[in-house]
N, C-alpha and C positions, 0 to 999 in steps of 0.2 A: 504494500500500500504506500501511498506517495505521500510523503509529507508535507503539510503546509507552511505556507511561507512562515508563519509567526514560529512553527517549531524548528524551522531551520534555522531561523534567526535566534532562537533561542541555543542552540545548540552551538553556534558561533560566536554567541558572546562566551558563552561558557569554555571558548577553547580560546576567545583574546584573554579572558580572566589568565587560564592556566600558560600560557605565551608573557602575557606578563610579568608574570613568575619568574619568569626564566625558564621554562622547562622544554626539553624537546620536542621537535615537532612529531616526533618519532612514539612517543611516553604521552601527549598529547592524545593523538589520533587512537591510541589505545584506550586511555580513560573513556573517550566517546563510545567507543568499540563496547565496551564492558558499560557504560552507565546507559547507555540510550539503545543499545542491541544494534548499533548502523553494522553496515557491512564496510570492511576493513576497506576500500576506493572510496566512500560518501564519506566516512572520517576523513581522511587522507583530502578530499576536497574540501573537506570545511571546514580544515585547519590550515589550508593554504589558503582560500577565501580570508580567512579572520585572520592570516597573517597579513595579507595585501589591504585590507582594511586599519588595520594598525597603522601601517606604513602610510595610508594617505588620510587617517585623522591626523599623524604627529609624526614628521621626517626625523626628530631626532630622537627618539625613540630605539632604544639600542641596552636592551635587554640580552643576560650574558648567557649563551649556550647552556652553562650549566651552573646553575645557583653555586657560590661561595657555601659552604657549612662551615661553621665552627663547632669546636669541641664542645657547648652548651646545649648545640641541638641536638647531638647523637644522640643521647639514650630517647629520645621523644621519634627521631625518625626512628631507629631500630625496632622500636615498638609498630609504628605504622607500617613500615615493612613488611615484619612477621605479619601481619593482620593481612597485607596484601600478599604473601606468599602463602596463606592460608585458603585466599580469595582463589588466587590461581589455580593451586592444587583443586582442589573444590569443584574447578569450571574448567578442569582436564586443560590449561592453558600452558600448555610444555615451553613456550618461546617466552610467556609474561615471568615462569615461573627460575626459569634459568635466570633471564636479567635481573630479578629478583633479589636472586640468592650471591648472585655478584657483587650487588649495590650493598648488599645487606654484610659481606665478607667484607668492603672497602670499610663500614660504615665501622666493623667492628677492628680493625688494624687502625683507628682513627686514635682510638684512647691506648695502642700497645699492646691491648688484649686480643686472644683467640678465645673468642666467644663461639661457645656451639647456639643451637638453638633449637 
């Protein structure tokens, strides 16, 4: 079934929100993927739409590939993580669930620990 324009446009702010962020367009297009059920090419489309919309509300606009973390945020992302690597598993998602467990290894060599989970 085709969407309508108000839920397309709702679905594009919510991907300039998470672009704003700083977050990939890659990690983007998957949130969508997972929160709205789109097919992985209409994510992909309406996170490049809501990026080219970005770019001609504000030229200087220059949000960085990959958010800064500091060592205050770790234990708070690590926790969200797990919850999203629980998410994956869960929703048989073999690709969300490896990146996952990546981010989730980098997040715990942040404090010098090897942290299982």
């Amino acid at each position: 079934m085709k969407r309508t324009a108000e839920v397309k446009e709702a679905h594009q702010q919510h991907a300039k929100k998470l672009l704003d962020m700083g977050l990939q367009k890659a990690d983007v297009s998957a949130t969508l993927q997972r929160k709205y059920g789109l097919s992985r090419a209409t994510a992909y489309r309406d996170v490049d739409e809501a990026d080219q919309s970005r770019e001609l509300e504000d030229h200087s606009i220059e949000a960085t590939p990959v958010p800064m973390i500091s060592f205050e945020d770790r234990d708070a992302l690590m926790r969200m993580t797990r919850q999203l690597l629980i998410d994956a598993y869960t929703d048989g998602n073999v690709q969300d669930y490896a990146r996952l467990i990546r981010e989730y290894e980098r997040l715990a060599r942040m404090g010098g620990l090897s942290q299982k989970f």
